[in-house]
RODO-2510 file (C-alpha; in nm, 4 decimals, decimal comma):
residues 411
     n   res          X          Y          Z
     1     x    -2,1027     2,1857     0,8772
     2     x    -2,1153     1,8321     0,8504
     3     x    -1,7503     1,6393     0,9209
     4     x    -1,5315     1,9460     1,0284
     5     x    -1,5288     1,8808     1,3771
     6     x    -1,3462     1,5503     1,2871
     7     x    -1,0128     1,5259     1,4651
     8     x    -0,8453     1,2662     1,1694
     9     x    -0,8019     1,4196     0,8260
    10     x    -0,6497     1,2007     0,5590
    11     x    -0,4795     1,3944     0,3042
    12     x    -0,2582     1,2175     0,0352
    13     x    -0,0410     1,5190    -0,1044
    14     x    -0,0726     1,4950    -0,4450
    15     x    -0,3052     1,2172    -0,4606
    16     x    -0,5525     1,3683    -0,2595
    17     x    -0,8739     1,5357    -0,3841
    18     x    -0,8867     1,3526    -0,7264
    19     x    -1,2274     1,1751    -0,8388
    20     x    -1,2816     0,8250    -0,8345
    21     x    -1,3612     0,6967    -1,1467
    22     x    -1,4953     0,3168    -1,2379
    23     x    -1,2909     0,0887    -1,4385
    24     x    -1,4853    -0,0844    -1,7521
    25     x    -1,7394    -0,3422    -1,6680
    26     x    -1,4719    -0,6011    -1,8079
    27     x    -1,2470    -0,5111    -1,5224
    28     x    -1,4915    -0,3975    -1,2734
    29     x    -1,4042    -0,5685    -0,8733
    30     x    -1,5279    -0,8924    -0,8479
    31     x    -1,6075    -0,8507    -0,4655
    32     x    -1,8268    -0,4817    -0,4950
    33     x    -2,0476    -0,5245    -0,7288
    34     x    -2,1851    -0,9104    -0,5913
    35     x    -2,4639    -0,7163    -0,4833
    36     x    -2,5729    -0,3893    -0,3744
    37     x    -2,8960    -0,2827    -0,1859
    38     x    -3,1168     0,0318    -0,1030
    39     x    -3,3996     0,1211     0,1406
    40     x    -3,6258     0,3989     0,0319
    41     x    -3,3387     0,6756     0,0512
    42     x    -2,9834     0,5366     0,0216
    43     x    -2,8221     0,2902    -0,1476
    44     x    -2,4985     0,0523    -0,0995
    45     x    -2,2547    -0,0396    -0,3911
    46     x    -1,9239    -0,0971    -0,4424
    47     x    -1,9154    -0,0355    -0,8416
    48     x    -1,5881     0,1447    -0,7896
    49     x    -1,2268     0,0681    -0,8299
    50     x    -1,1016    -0,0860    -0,5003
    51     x    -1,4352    -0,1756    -0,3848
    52     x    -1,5289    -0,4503    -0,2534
    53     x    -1,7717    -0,6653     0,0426
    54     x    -1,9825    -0,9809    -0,0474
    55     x    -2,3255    -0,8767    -0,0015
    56     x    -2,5418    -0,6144     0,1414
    57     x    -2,9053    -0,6623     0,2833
    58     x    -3,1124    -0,4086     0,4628
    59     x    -3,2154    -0,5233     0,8042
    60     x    -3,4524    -0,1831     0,8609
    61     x    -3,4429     0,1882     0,6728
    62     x    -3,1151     0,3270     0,7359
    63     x    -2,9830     0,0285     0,8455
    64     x    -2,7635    -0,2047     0,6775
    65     x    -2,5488    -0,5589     0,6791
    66     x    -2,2611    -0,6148     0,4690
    67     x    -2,0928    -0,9447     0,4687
    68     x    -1,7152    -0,8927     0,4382
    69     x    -1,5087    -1,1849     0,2430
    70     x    -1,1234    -1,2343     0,1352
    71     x    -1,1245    -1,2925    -0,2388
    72     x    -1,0634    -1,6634    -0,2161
    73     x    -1,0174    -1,9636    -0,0115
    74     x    -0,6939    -1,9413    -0,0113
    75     x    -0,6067    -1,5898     0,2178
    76     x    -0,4621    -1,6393     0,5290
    77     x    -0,3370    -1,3299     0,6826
    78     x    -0,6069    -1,1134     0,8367
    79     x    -0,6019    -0,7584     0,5889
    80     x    -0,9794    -0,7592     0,5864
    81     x    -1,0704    -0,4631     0,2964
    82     x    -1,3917    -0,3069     0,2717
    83     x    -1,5041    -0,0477     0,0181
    84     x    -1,8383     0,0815    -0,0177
    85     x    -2,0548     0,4065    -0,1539
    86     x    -2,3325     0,5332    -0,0004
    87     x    -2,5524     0,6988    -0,2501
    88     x    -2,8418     0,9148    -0,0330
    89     x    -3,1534     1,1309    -0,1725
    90     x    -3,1182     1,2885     0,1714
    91     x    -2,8794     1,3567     0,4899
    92     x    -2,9820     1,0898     0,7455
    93     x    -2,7812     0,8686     0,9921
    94     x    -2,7533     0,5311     0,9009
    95     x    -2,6191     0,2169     1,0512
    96     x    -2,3676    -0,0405     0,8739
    97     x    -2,2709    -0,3806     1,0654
    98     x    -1,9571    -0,5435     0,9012
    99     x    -1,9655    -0,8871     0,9248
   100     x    -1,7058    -1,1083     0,8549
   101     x    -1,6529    -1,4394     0,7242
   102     x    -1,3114    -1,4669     0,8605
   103     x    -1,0800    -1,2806     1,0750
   104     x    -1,2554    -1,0326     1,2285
   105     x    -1,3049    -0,6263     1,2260
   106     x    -0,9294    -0,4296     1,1572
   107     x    -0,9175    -0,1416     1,0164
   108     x    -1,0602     0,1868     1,1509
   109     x    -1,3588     0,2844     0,9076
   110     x    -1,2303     0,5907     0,6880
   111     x    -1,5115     0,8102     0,4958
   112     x    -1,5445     1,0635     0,2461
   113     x    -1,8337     1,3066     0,0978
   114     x    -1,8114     1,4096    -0,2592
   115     x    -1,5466     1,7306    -0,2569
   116     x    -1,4597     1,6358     0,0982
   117     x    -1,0666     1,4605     0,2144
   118     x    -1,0924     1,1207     0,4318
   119     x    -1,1576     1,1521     0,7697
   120     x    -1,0974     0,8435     1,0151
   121     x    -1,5269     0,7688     1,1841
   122     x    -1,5185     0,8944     1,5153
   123     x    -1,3931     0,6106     1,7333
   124     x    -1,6771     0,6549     1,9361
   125     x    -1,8995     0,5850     1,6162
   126     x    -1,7795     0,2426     1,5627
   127     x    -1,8103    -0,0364     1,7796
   128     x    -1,6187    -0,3697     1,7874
   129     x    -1,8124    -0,6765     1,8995
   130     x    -1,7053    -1,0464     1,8988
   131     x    -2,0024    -1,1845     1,6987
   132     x    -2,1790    -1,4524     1,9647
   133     x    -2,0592    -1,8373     1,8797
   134     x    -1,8986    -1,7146     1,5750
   135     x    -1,5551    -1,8473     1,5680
   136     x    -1,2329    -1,8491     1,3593
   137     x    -1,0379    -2,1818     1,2545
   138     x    -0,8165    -2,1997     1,5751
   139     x    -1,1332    -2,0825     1,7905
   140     x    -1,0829    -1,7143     1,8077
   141     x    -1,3982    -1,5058     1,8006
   142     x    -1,4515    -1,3143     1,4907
   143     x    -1,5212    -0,9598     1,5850
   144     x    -1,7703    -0,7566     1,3933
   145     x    -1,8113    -0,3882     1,3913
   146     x    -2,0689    -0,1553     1,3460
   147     x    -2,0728     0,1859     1,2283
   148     x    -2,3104     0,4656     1,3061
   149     x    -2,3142     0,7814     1,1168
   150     x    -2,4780     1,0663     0,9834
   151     x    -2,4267     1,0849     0,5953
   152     x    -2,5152     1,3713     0,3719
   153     x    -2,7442     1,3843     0,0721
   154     x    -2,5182     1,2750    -0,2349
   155     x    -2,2051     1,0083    -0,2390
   156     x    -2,0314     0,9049     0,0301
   157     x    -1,7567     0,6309     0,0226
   158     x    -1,6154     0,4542     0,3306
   159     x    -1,3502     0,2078     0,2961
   160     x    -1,0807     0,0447     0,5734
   161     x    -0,8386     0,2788     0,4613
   162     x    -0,8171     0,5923     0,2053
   163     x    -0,8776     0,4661    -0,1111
   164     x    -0,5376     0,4636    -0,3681
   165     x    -0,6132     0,3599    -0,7074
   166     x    -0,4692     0,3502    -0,9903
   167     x    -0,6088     0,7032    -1,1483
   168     x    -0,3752     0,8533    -0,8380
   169     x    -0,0958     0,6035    -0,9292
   170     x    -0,1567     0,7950    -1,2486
   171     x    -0,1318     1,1218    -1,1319
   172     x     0,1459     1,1312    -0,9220
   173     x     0,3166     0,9688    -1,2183
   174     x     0,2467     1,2318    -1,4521
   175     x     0,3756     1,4843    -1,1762
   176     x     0,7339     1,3232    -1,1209
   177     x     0,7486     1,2271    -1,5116
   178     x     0,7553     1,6020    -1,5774
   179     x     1,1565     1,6129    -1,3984
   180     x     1,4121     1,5619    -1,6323
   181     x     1,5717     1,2775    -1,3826
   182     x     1,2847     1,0341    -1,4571
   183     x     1,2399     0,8595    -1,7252
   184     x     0,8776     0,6606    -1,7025
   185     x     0,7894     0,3210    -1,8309
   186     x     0,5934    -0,0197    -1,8362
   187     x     0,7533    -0,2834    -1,6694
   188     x     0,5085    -0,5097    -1,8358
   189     x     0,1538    -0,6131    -1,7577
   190     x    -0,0565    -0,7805    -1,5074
   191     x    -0,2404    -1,0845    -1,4939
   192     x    -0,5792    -0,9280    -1,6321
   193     x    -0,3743    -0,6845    -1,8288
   194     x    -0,3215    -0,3820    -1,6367
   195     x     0,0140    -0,1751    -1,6468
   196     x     0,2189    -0,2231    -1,3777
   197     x     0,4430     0,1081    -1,4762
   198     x     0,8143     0,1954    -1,3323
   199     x     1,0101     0,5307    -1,3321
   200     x     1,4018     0,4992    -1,3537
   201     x     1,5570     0,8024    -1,1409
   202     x     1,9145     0,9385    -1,2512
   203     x     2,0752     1,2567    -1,3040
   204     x     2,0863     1,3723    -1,6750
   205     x     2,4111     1,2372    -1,8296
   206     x     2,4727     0,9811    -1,5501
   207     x     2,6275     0,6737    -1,6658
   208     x     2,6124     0,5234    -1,3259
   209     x     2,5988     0,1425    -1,3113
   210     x     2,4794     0,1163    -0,9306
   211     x     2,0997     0,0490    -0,9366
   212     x     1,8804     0,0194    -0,6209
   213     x     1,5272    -0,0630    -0,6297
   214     x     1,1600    -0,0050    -0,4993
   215     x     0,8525    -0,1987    -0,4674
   216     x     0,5411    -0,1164    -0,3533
   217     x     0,1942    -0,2087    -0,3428
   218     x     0,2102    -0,5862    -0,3160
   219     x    -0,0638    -0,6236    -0,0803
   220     x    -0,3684    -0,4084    -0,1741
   221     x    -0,4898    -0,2580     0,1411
   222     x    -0,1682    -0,1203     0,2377
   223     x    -0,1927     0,2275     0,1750
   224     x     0,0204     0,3744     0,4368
   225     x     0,3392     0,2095     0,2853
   226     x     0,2071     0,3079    -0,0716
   227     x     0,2241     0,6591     0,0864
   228     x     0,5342     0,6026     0,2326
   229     x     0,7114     0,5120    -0,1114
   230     x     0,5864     0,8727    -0,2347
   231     x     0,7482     1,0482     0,0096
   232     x     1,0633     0,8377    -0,0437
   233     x     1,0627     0,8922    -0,3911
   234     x     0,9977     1,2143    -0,3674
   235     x     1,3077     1,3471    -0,1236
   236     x     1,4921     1,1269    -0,4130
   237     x     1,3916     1,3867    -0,6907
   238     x     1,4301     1,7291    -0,4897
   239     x     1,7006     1,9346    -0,5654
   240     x     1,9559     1,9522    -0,2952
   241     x     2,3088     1,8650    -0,2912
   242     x     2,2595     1,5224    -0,1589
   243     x     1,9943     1,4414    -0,3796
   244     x     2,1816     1,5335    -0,6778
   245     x     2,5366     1,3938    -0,5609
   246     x     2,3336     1,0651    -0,4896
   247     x     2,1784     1,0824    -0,8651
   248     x     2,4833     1,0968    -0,9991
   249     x     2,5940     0,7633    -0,8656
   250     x     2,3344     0,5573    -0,8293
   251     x     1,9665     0,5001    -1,0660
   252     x     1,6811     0,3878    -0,8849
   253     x     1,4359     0,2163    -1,0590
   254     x     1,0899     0,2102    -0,8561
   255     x     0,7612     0,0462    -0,8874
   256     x     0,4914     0,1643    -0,6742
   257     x     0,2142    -0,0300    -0,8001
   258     x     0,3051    -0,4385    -0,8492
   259     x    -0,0549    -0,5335    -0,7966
   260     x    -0,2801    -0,3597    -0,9387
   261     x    -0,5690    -0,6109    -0,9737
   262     x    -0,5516    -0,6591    -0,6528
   263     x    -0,6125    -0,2925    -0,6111
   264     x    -0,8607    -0,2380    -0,8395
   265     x    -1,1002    -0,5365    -0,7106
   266     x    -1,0165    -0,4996    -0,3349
   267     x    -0,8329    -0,7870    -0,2686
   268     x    -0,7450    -0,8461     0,0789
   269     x    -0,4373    -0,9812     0,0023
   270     x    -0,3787    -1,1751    -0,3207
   271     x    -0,3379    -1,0762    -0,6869
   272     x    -0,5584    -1,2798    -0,9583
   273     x    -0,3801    -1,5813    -0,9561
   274     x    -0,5145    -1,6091    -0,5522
   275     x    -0,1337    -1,6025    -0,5290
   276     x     0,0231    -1,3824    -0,2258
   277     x     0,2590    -1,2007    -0,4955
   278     x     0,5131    -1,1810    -0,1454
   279     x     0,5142    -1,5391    -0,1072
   280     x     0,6071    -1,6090    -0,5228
   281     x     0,9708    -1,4617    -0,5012
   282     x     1,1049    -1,7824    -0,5956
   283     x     0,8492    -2,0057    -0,7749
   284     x     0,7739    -1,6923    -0,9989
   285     x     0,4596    -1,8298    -1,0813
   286     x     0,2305    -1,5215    -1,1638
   287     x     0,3955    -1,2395    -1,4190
   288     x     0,4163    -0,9758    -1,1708
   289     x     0,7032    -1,1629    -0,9802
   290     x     0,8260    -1,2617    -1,2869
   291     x     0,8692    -0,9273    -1,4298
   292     x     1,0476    -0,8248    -1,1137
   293     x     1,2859    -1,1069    -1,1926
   294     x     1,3729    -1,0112    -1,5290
   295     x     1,3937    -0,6437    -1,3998
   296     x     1,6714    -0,7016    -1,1626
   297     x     1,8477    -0,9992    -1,3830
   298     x     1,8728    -0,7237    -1,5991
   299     x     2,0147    -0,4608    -1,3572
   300     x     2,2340    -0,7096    -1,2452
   301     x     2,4447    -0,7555    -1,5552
   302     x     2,7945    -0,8035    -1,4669
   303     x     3,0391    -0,5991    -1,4738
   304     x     2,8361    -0,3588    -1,6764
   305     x     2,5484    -0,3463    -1,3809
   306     x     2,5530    -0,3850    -0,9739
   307     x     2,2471    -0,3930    -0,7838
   308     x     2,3432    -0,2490    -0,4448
   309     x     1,9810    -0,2241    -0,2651
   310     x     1,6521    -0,3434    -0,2526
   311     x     1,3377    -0,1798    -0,0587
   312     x     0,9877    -0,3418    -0,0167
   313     x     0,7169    -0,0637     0,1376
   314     x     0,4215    -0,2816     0,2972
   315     x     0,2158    -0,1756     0,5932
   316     x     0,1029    -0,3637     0,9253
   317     x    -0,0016    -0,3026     1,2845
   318     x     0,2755    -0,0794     1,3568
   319     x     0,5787     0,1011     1,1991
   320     x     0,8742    -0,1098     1,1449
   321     x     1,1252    -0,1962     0,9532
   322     x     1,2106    -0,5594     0,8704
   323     x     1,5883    -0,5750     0,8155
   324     x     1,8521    -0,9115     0,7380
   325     x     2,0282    -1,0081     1,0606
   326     x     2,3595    -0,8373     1,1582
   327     x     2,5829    -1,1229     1,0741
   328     x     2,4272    -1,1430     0,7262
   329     x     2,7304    -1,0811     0,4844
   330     x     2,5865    -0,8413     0,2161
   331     x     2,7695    -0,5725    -0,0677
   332     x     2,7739    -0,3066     0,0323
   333     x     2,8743    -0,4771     0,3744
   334     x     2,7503    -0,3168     0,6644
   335     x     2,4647    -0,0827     0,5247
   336     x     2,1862    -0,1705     0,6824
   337     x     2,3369    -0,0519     1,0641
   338     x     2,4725     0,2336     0,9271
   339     x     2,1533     0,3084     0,7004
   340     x     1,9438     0,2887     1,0519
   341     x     2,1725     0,4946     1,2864
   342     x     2,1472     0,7690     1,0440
   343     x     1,7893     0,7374     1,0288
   344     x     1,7525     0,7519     1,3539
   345     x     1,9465     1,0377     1,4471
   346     x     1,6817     1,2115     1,1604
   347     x     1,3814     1,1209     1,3651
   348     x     1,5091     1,1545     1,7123
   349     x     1,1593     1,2289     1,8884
   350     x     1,0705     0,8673     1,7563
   351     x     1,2184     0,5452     1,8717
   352     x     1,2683     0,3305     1,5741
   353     x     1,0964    -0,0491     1,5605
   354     x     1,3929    -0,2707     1,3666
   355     x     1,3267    -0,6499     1,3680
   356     x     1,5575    -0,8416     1,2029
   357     x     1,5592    -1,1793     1,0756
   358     x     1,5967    -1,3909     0,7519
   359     x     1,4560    -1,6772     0,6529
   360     x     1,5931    -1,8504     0,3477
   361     x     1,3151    -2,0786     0,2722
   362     x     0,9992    -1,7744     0,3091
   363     x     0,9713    -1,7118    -0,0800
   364     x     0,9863    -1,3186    -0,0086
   365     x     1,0995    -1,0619    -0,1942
   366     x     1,3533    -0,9638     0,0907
   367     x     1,4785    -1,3056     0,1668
   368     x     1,5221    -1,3926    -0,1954
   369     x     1,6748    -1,0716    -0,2995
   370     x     1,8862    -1,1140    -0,0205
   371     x     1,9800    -1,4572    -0,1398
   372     x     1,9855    -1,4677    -0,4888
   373     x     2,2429    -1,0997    -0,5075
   374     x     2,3637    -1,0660    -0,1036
   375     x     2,2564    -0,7259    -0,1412
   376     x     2,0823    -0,5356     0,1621
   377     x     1,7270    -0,5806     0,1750
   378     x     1,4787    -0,4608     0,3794
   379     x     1,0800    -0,4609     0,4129
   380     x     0,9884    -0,0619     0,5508
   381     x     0,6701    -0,0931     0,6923
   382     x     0,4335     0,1744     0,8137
   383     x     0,1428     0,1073     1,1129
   384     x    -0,2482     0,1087     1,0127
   385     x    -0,3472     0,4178     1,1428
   386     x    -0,0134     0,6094     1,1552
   387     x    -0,0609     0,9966     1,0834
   388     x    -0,0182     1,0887     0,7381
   389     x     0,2006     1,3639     0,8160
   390     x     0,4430     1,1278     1,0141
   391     x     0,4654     0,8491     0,7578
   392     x     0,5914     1,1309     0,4857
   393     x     0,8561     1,2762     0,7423
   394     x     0,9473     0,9399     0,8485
   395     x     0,9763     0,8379     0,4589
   396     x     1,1866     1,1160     0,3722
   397     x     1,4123     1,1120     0,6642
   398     x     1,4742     0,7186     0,6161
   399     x     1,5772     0,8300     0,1950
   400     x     1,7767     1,1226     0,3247
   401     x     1,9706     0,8708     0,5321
   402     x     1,9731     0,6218     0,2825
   403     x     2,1467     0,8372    -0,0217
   404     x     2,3789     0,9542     0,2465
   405     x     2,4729     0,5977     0,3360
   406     x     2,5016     0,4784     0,0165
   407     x     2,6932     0,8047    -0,0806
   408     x     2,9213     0,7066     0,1872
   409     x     2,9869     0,3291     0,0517
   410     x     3,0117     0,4213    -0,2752
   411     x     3,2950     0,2015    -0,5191
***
């Protein structure tokens, strides 16, 4: 049978296997449905939620061209999203170049058939080629790639990584909203009006006034960390001694989904106000950041509130975890080495990546956390193509050793 020979399966626990479904026409992407295009059996569109390339054109029958563009002018760092369906009256191979305006090829193509999981294309079905005299701003070549493979008759959708919308958002929300530790809300709304929802974790009868929180989903291609912050959530909810003790003590109040424009129009990078929501901690300018704002002003209310933590899940080349330097002075002091070594000794077949740094001036959500409350922060990031299974153990390992830290600091 067609794709089960594959060696990469992407499974997303509970978000796997659900059906994507369109958004209105009002809120349809603004990339994906520029254009779409068809030879005499399939057909290219990205009239989905999270899809999203510039143009398509058919160079011959079961071969196609799609331009690949960031959202606006203003993008800068190289996530290049793509997100397309192919719609076929027949099984055929086909041939899709991705061409891009800037940056260059990424991501590893992921695909899908209707009822199938997401499987990573065959490395040796995609070739990378540095598109002749076609250069970036600082001269680099611009790589293009080109993708050969043999689709079935029906929908197929292949996109630079598993697509993560917001009707799994959804479900996995409904899921975790069921345990009588979460209570589920709306932080507020986005720019075009979408809910950018929260859950607030704490034991039943907790009066705890030590908060930590969780963001997620800044950047819309960056799925891995979005799966990462499930599995950290989830170890949070289970119920173990730890998990319970740490409940007890602390409420964590988590937002997995910050941009979800961004998501549903495949953004590369931006939310609607072709603002890097990452780079507005500080000006505040767009009402995602300033939501967050008033969400930890509000958790923050002395003496009756203490925020004691702050995580930011993102994804990049490779796993790591972006941490304040050692001599930062935070409350509690000394959490962030102790947080690590006990994460470590979790994952001990896996050397952890820990840069640390800080940067006052980088309007960040760790730096001005970090600033504004001299609480730990850190940015967990999780590589590109790191197995799915991994990320979750990794994810639960570094909020096993997290409660335990913070268990440990407790005053």
């Amino acid at each position: 049978m067609l794709f089960e020979n594959h060696k990469y399966v992407y499974v997303i626990g509970a978000l796997a296997g659900s059906v994507l479904t369109a958004l209105p026409a009002a809120a349809a992407p603004s990339q994906g449905t520029s254009s779409t295009c068809s030879d005499e059996a399939t057909t290219i569109s990205g009239d989905f939620e999270g899809g999203a390339f510039a143009r398509c054109e058919v160079v011959k029958r079961g071969h196609f061209k799609l331009t690949i563009t960031p959202e606006d002018a203003q993008v800068t760092n190289c996530s290049p999203w793509y997100a397309f369906q192919l719609s076929s009256s027949q099984s055929q191979q086909v041939t899709i170049e991705l061409d891009y305006s800037i940056c260059g090829h990424r991501y590893r193509p992921k695909f899908r058939a209707e009822g199938s999981d997401w499987q990573a294309i065959p490395l040796a079905d995609v070739s990378v080629n540095n598109a002749k005299g076609k250069t970036s701003g600082n001269g680099k070549p611009i790589p293009s790639a080109t993708i050969q493979l043999t689709i079935p008759a029906g929908k197929t959708q292949i996109a630079a990584q598993p697509l993560l919308v917001s009707k799994d958002y959804t479900a996995w929300l409904d899921r975790v909203a069921q345990l009588p530790t979460v209570n589920r809300g709306l932080l507020g709304k986005s720019r075009e009006g979408r809910p950018i929802e929260k859950i607030t974790i704490r034991e039943p009868g907790a009066t705890t006034s030590r908060n930590v929180v969780l963001t997620g989903r800044q950047h819309p291609p960056e799925t891995t960390g979005a799966i990462a912050m499930q599995a950290f959530v989830d170890r949070l909810l289970e119920n173990d001694t730890l998990a319970r003790s740490y409940r007890s003590r602390y409420t964590t109040e988590a937002i997995p989904l910050l941009n979800p424009d961004g998501v549903a129009r495949g953004h590369w990078r931006h939310n609607l106000g072709q603002t890097d929501l990452n780079r507005d901690w500080g000006p505040f300018a767009q009402p995602e950041t300033q939501l967050m704002r008033g969400l930890l002003e509000t958790l923050n209310k002395a003496p009756e509130q203490r925020l004691r933590l702050f995580l930011d899940f993102h994804s990049t080349h490779y796993d790591t975890v972006y941490t304040l330097t050692d001599d930062a002075v935070t409350s509690p002091a000394g959490f962030t080495r102790k947080w690590l070594t006990a994460y470590q000794a979790l994952v001990p077949d896996k050397k952890l990546r820990i840069e640390p740094g800080h940067n006052p001036g980088l309007p960040t959500a760790k730096s001005w956390v970090y600033e504004y409350y001299k609480v730990p922060t850190a940015t967990y990031e999780i590589g590109d193509e790191t197995n799915v299974e991994v990320i979750r153990r990794d994810a639960r390992a570094a909020a096993e050793a997290m409660m335990s830290t913070l268990l440990g600091d407790a005053d």
